[in-house]
C-alpha positions in Angstrom: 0.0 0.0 0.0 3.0 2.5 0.4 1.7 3.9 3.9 4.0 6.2 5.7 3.6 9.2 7.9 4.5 12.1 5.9 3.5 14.8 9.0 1.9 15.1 12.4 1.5 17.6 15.3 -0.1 15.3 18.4 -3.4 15.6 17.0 -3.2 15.5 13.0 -0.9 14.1 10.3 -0.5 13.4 7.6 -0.5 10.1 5.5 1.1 9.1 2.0 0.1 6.3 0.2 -0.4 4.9 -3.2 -3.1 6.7 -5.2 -4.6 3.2 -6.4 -4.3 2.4 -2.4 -6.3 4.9 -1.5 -9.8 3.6 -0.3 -7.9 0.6 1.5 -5.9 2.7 3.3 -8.7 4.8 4.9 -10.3 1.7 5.2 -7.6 0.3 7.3 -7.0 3.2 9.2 -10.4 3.6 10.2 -10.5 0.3 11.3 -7.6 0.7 14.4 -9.3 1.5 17.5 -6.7 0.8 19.7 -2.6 1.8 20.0 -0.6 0.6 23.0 -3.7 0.0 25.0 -5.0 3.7 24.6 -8.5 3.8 22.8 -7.7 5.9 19.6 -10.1 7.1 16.9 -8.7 7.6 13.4 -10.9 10.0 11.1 -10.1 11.2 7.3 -10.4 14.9 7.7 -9.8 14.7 3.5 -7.6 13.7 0.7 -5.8 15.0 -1.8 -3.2 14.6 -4.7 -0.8 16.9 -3.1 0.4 17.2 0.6 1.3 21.0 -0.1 -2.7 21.1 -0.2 -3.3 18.9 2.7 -1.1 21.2 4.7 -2.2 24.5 3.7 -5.8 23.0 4.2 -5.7 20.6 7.6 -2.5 21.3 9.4 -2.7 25.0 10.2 
């Protein structure tokens, strides 16, 4: 799938994958509830086809 962690700030990031990989990976993400046996919730704030859009959009 290509997933890695491009960006994030304790609260948001930012994830790269394959464009063809895309519905599996928010998929996948959506499905982890838990990390290190803290309850997490994953959501997709939105997508795009650049992460210079993604961070003028999401991460300010």
């Amino acid at each position: 799938m290509g997933i890695r962690l491009i960006r994030f700030n304790g609260v948001n990031g930012i994830i790269r994958c394959n464009h063809i990989e895309k519905d599996s990976t928010i998929k996948l993400l959506n499905s982890i509830k838990m990390i290190s046996s803290k309850k997490v919730m994953i959501e997709t704030l939105g997508t795009s086809g650049t992460i210079k859009a993604l961070t003028k959009k999401h991460m300010n």
